[in-house]
C-alpha positions as CSV (number, residue, x, y, z in Angstrom):
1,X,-14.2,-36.3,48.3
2,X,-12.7,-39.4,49.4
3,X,-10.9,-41.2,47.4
4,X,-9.5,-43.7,50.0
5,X,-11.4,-46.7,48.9
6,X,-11.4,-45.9,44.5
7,X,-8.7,-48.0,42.8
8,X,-7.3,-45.9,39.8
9,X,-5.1,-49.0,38.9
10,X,-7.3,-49.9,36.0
11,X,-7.8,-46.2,34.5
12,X,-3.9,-46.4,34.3
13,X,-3.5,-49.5,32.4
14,X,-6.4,-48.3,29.6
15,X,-4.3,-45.4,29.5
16,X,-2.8,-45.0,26.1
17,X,0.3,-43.2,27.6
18,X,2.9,-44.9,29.0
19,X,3.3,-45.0,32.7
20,X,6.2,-46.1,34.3
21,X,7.4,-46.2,38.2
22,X,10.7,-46.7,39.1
23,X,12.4,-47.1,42.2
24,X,16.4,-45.3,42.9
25,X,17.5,-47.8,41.2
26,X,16.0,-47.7,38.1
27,X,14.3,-50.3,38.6
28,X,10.6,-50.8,37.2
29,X,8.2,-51.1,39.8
30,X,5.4,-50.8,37.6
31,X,4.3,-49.9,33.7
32,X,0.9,-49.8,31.9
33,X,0.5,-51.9,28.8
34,X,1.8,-48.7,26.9
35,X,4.8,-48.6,28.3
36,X,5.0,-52.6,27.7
37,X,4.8,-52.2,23.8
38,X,7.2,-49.2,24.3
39,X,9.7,-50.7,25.8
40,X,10.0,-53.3,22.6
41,X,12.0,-50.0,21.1
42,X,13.9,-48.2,23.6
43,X,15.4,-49.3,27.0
44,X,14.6,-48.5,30.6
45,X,17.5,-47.3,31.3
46,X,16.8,-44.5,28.7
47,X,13.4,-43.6,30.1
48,X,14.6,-43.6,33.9
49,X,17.5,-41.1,32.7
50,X,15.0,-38.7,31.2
51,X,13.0,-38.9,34.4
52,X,16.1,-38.1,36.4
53,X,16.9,-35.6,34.1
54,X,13.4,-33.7,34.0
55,X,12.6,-34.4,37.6
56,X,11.6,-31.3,39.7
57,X,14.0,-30.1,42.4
58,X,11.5,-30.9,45.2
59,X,8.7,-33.7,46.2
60,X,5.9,-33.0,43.5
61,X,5.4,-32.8,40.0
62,X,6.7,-31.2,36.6
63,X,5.4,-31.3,33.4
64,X,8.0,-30.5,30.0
65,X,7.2,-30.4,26.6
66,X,9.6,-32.2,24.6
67,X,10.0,-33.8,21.9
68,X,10.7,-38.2,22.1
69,X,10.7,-40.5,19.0
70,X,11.1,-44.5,19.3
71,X,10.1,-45.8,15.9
72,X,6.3,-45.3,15.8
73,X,6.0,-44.0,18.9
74,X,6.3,-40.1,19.2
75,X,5.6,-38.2,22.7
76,X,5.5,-34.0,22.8
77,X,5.3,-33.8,26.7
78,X,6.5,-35.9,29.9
79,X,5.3,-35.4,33.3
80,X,7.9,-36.6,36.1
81,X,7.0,-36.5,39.6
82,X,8.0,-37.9,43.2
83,X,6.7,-38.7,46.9
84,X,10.0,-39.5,48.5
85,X,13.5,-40.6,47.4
86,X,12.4,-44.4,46.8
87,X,10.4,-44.2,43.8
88,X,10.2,-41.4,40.9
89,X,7.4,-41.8,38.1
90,X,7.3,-40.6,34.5
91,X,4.3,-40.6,32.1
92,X,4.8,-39.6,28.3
93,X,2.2,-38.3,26.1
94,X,1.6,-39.5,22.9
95,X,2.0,-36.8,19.8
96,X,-1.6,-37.5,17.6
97,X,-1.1,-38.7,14.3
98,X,-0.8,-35.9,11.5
99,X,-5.1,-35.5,10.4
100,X,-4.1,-36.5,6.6
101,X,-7.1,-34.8,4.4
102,X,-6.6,-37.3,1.5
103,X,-9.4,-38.7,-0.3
104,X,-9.4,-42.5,-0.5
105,X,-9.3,-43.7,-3.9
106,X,-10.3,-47.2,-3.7
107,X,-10.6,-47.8,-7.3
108,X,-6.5,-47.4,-7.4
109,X,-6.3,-50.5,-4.9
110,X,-5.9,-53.7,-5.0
111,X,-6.1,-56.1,-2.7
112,X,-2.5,-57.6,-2.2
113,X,-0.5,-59.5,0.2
114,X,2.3,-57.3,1.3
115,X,4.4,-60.1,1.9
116,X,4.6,-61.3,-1.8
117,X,4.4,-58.2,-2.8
118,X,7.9,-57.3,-0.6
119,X,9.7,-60.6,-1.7
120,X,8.9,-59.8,-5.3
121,X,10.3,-56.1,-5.0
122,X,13.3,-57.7,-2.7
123,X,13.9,-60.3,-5.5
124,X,14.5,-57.6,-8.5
125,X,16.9,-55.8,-5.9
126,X,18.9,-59.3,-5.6
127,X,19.5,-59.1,-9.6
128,X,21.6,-56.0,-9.2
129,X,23.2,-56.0,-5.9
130,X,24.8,-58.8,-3.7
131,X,24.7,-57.7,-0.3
132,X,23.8,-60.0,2.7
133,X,19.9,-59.4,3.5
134,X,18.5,-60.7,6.8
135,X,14.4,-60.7,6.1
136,X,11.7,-60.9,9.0
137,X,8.4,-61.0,8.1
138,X,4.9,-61.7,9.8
139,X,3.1,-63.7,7.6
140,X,-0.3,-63.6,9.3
141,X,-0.8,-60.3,8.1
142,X,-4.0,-60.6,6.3
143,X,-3.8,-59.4,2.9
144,X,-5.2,-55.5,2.2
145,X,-5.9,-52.8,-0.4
146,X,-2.9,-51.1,-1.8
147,X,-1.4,-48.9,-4.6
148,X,0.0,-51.7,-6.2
149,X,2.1,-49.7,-8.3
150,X,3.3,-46.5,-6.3
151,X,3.7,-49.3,-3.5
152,X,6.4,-51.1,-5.7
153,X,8.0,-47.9,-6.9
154,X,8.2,-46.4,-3.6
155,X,10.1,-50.2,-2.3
156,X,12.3,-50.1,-5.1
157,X,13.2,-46.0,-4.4
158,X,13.9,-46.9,-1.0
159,X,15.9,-50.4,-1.1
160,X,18.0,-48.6,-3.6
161,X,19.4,-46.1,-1.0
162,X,20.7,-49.6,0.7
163,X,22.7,-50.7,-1.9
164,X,26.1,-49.3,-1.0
165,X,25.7,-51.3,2.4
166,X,27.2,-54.1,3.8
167,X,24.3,-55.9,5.1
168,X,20.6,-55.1,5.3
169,X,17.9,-55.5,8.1
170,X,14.0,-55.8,6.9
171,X,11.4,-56.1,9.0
172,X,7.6,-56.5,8.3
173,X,4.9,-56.2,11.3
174,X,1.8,-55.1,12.5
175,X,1.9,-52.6,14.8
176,X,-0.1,-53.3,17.7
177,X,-2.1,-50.9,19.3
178,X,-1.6,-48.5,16.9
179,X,-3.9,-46.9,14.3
180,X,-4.7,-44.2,11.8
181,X,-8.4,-43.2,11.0
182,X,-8.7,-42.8,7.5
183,X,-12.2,-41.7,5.8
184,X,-13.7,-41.7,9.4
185,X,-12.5,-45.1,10.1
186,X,-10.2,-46.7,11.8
187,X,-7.1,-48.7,10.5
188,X,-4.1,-50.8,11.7
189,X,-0.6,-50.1,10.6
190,X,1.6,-52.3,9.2
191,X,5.2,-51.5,10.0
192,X,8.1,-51.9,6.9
193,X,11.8,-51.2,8.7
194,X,14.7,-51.1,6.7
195,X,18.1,-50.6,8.9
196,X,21.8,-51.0,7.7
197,X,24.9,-49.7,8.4
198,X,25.0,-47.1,5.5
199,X,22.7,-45.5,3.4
200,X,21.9,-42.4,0.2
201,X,20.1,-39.9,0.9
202,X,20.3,-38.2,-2.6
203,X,16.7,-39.4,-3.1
204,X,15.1,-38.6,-0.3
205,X,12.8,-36.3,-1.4
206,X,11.6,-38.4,-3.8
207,X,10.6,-41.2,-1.3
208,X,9.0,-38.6,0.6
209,X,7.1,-37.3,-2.0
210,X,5.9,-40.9,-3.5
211,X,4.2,-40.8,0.1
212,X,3.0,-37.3,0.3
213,X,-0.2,-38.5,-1.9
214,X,-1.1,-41.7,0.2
215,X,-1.7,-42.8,3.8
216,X,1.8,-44.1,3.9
217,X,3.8,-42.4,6.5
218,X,7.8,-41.9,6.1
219,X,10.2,-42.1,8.7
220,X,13.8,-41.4,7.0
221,X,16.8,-41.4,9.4
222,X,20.8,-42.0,8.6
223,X,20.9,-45.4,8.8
224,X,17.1,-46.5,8.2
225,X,13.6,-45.7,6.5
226,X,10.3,-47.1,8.1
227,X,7.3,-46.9,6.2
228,X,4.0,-47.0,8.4
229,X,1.1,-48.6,6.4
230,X,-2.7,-48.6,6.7
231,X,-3.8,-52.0,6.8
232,X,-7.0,-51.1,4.2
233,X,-10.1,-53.2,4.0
Protein backbone atom coordinates (compact mmCIF):
# COMPACT_ATOMS: atom_id res chain seq x y z
CA UNK A 1 0.00 0.00 0.00
CA UNK A 2 1.26 3.31 -0.57
CA UNK A 3 1.24 5.58 1.78
CA UNK A 4 3.36 8.25 0.00
CA UNK A 5 0.71 10.72 -0.57
CA UNK A 6 -1.58 10.05 3.16
CA UNK A 7 -0.84 12.84 5.67
CA UNK A 8 -1.04 11.20 9.29
CA UNK A 9 -0.31 14.78 10.69
CA UNK A 10 -3.93 15.18 11.73
CA UNK A 11 -4.52 11.49 13.32
CA UNK A 12 -1.46 12.69 15.56
CA UNK A 13 -2.84 15.76 16.84
CA UNK A 14 -6.53 13.98 17.73
CA UNK A 15 -4.36 11.69 19.52
CA UNK A 16 -5.04 11.74 23.17
CA UNK A 17 -1.33 10.81 23.86
CA UNK A 18 1.27 12.98 23.84
CA UNK A 19 3.62 13.05 21.05
CA UNK A 20 6.64 14.81 21.09
CA UNK A 21 9.85 15.10 18.60
CA UNK A 22 12.94 16.37 19.51
CA UNK A 23 15.98 17.09 17.80
CA UNK A 24 19.85 16.30 19.66
CA UNK A 25 19.37 18.98 21.26
CA UNK A 26 16.43 18.62 23.09
CA UNK A 27 14.83 20.77 21.27
CA UNK A 28 10.98 20.40 20.38
CA UNK A 29 10.50 19.99 16.87
CA UNK A 30 7.05 19.13 17.17
CA UNK A 31 4.13 18.09 19.94
CA UNK A 32 0.38 17.18 19.65
CA UNK A 33 -2.10 19.18 21.62
CA UNK A 34 -1.53 16.50 24.42
CA UNK A 35 1.67 17.06 24.94
CA UNK A 36 0.84 20.99 24.84
CA UNK A 37 -1.45 20.68 28.01
CA UNK A 38 1.26 18.33 29.44
CA UNK A 39 3.78 20.36 29.28
CA UNK A 40 1.75 23.06 31.71
CA UNK A 41 3.16 20.35 34.50
CA UNK A 42 6.42 19.02 33.80
CA UNK A 43 9.33 20.39 31.55
CA UNK A 44 10.87 19.31 28.30
CA UNK A 45 13.80 18.81 29.51
CA UNK A 46 12.32 16.03 31.77
CA UNK A 47 10.53 14.26 28.85
CA UNK A 48 13.62 14.47 26.40
CA UNK A 49 15.84 12.73 29.38
CA UNK A 50 13.41 9.89 29.62
CA UNK A 51 13.54 9.55 25.92
CA UNK A 52 17.32 9.41 26.05
CA UNK A 53 17.08 7.21 28.78
CA UNK A 54 14.58 4.61 27.31
CA UNK A 55 15.89 4.95 23.73
CA UNK A 56 16.80 1.66 21.95
CA UNK A 57 20.46 1.01 21.28
CA UNK A 58 19.94 1.10 17.45
CA UNK A 59 17.77 3.07 14.66
CA UNK A 60 14.06 1.77 15.42
CA UNK A 61 11.79 1.55 18.11
CA UNK A 62 11.14 0.41 21.92
CA UNK A 63 8.32 0.29 23.77
CA UNK A 64 8.60 0.28 28.14
CA UNK A 65 6.00 0.03 30.52
CA UNK A 66 6.52 2.46 33.14
CA UNK A 67 4.94 4.20 35.39
CA UNK A 68 4.83 8.56 34.84
CA UNK A 69 2.68 10.87 37.02
CA UNK A 70 2.38 14.91 36.38
CA UNK A 71 -0.55 15.99 38.43
CA UNK A 72 -3.56 14.58 36.58
CA UNK A 73 -1.83 13.17 33.96
CA UNK A 74 -0.64 9.42 34.60
CA UNK A 75 1.08 7.32 31.60
CA UNK A 76 1.80 3.27 32.12
CA UNK A 77 3.93 2.85 28.83
CA UNK A 78 6.29 5.11 26.52
CA UNK A 79 7.38 4.26 23.13
CA UNK A 80 10.82 5.94 22.03
CA UNK A 81 12.10 5.59 18.73
CA UNK A 82 14.65 7.08 16.03
CA UNK A 83 15.57 7.41 12.21
CA UNK A 84 19.01 8.94 12.59
CA UNK A 85 20.94 10.91 15.19
CA UNK A 86 19.09 14.33 14.47
CA UNK A 87 15.75 13.73 15.87
CA UNK A 88 14.48 11.06 18.65
CA UNK A 89 10.62 10.83 19.32
CA UNK A 90 8.72 9.75 22.43
CA UNK A 91 4.90 9.06 22.77
CA UNK A 92 3.34 8.31 26.36
CA UNK A 93 0.30 6.47 26.91
CA UNK A 94 -2.23 7.64 29.03
CA UNK A 95 -3.21 5.22 32.30
CA UNK A 96 -7.46 5.06 32.00
CA UNK A 97 -9.12 6.46 34.81
CA UNK A 98 -9.98 3.90 37.69
CA UNK A 99 -14.00 2.46 36.38
CA UNK A 100 -15.50 3.83 39.85
CA UNK A 101 -18.85 1.47 40.33
CA UNK A 102 -20.54 4.09 42.55
CA UNK A 103 -24.09 4.83 42.28
CA UNK A 104 -24.87 8.55 41.86
CA UNK A 105 -26.98 9.78 44.55
CA UNK A 106 -28.30 12.89 43.21
CA UNK A 107 -30.65 13.51 45.95
CA UNK A 108 -27.39 14.17 48.33
CA UNK A 109 -26.35 17.17 45.86
CA UNK A 110 -26.65 20.32 45.70
CA UNK A 111 -26.01 22.60 43.25
CA UNK A 112 -23.11 24.87 44.59
CA UNK A 113 -20.52 27.16 43.44
CA UNK A 114 -17.25 25.68 44.41
CA UNK A 115 -15.76 28.83 44.58
CA UNK A 116 -17.83 30.20 47.51
CA UNK A 117 -18.01 27.21 48.79
CA UNK A 118 -13.78 27.08 48.97
CA UNK A 119 -13.53 30.71 50.33
CA UNK A 120 -16.10 29.84 53.00
CA UNK A 121 -14.15 26.62 54.16
CA UNK A 122 -10.77 28.83 53.59
CA UNK A 123 -12.31 31.55 55.80
CA UNK A 124 -13.01 29.16 59.02
CA UNK A 125 -9.28 27.93 58.47
CA UNK A 126 -8.15 31.78 58.78
CA UNK A 127 -9.88 31.85 62.38
CA UNK A 128 -7.46 29.42 63.69
CA UNK A 129 -4.30 29.64 61.91
CA UNK A 130 -2.26 32.68 60.50
CA UNK A 131 -0.19 31.51 57.77
CA UNK A 132 0.37 33.45 54.51
CA UNK A 133 -2.16 31.88 51.78
CA UNK A 134 -1.76 32.72 48.12
CA UNK A 135 -5.44 31.73 46.50
CA UNK A 136 -5.98 31.19 42.58
CA UNK A 137 -9.18 30.48 41.48
CA UNK A 138 -11.13 30.32 38.11
CA UNK A 139 -14.17 31.92 38.62
CA UNK A 140 -15.94 30.94 35.33
CA UNK A 141 -16.41 27.63 36.64
CA UNK A 142 -20.04 27.14 36.29
CA UNK A 143 -21.66 26.15 39.41
CA UNK A 144 -22.39 22.04 39.79
CA UNK A 145 -23.93 19.39 42.02
CA UNK A 146 -22.00 18.50 45.14
CA UNK A 147 -22.00 16.75 48.56
CA UNK A 148 -22.30 19.85 50.23
CA UNK A 149 -21.42 18.54 53.41
CA UNK A 150 -18.76 15.59 52.93
CA UNK A 151 -17.30 18.34 50.38
CA UNK A 152 -16.72 20.84 53.43
CA UNK A 153 -15.57 18.15 55.74
CA UNK A 154 -13.27 16.69 53.39
CA UNK A 155 -11.64 20.76 52.76
CA UNK A 156 -11.46 21.25 56.21
CA UNK A 157 -9.62 17.50 56.86
CA UNK A 158 -7.25 18.43 54.22
CA UNK A 159 -6.36 22.36 54.81
CA UNK A 160 -5.74 21.15 58.38
CA UNK A 161 -2.69 18.99 57.32
CA UNK A 162 -1.35 22.73 56.09
CA UNK A 163 -1.38 24.35 59.14
CA UNK A 164 2.04 23.78 60.51
CA UNK A 165 3.35 25.46 57.15
CA UNK A 166 4.83 28.56 56.37
CA UNK A 167 2.84 29.53 53.43
CA UNK A 168 0.17 27.85 51.42
CA UNK A 169 -0.56 27.52 47.55
CA UNK A 170 -4.38 26.92 46.38
CA UNK A 171 -5.37 26.48 43.20
CA UNK A 172 -8.90 25.98 41.63
CA UNK A 173 -9.25 24.93 37.78
CA UNK A 174 -10.87 23.05 35.19
CA UNK A 175 -9.04 20.65 33.81
CA UNK A 176 -9.11 20.76 30.23
CA UNK A 177 -9.37 17.89 28.18
CA UNK A 178 -9.94 15.77 30.82
CA UNK A 179 -12.89 13.75 32.00
CA UNK A 180 -14.42 10.98 34.03
CA UNK A 181 -17.70 9.15 32.81
CA UNK A 182 -19.87 8.70 35.62
CA UNK A 183 -23.36 6.87 35.28
CA UNK A 184 -22.62 6.40 31.47
CA UNK A 185 -21.87 10.02 31.03
CA UNK A 186 -19.33 12.07 30.62
CA UNK A 187 -17.99 14.80 33.08
CA UNK A 188 -15.27 17.48 33.39
CA UNK A 189 -12.91 17.76 36.28
CA UNK A 190 -12.38 20.39 38.34
CA UNK A 191 -8.92 20.44 39.73
CA UNK A 192 -8.38 21.68 43.75
CA UNK A 193 -4.32 21.87 44.44
CA UNK A 194 -3.06 22.57 47.71
CA UNK A 195 1.04 22.84 47.81
CA UNK A 196 3.23 24.14 50.70
CA UNK A 197 6.40 23.57 52.06
CA UNK A 198 5.28 21.21 54.94
CA UNK A 199 2.54 19.08 55.62
CA UNK A 200 0.69 16.07 58.35
CA UNK A 201 0.09 13.12 57.14
CA UNK A 202 -1.43 11.59 60.46
CA UNK A 203 -4.83 11.94 58.76
CA UNK A 204 -4.41 10.64 55.64
CA UNK A 205 -6.40 7.90 55.70
CA UNK A 206 -9.14 9.71 56.67
CA UNK A 207 -9.07 12.16 53.60
CA UNK A 208 -8.76 9.13 51.61
CA UNK A 209 -11.57 7.48 52.91
CA UNK A 210 -14.00 10.79 52.96
CA UNK A 211 -13.30 10.14 49.10
CA UNK A 212 -13.55 6.44 48.82
CA UNK A 213 -17.51 6.91 48.66
CA UNK A 214 -17.72 9.68 45.94
CA UNK A 215 -16.34 10.52 42.43
CA UNK A 216 -13.73 12.61 44.12
CA UNK A 217 -10.31 11.43 43.26
CA UNK A 218 -7.25 11.92 45.89
CA UNK A 219 -3.84 12.63 45.08
CA UNK A 220 -1.83 12.91 48.50
CA UNK A 221 1.99 13.55 48.12
CA UNK A 222 4.62 15.14 50.93
CA UNK A 223 4.17 18.44 50.21
CA UNK A 224 0.54 18.58 48.49
CA UNK A 225 -3.07 17.04 48.08
CA UNK A 226 -5.03 17.54 44.75
CA UNK A 227 -8.49 16.61 44.68
CA UNK A 228 -9.92 15.92 41.09
CA UNK A 229 -13.68 16.81 40.90
CA UNK A 230 -16.56 15.82 38.61
CA UNK A 231 -18.05 18.84 37.42
CA UNK A 232 -21.92 17.30 37.97
CA UNK A 233 -24.94 18.59 36.07
Amino acid sequence: MNTISIDFKSFVEWDNSPFILFNHLGKILYLNNAAELLFGHVTPKEIYDIALSYAPQNFGYKTTTLSLNYDAFSFYAITVGYENEEQIAIRLYNKPRIKQNIILQKEKLITTDINILLEANIALFKIKNKNHLELFTDQDIPAFKIDQNNFSKLLRKVLDTFRVSDSIFIELKLLIGEHIIIAGKKESIVQLKIEANERDHDVDEEIAALTNNTHIACSLKKHSIRLDIPLIH
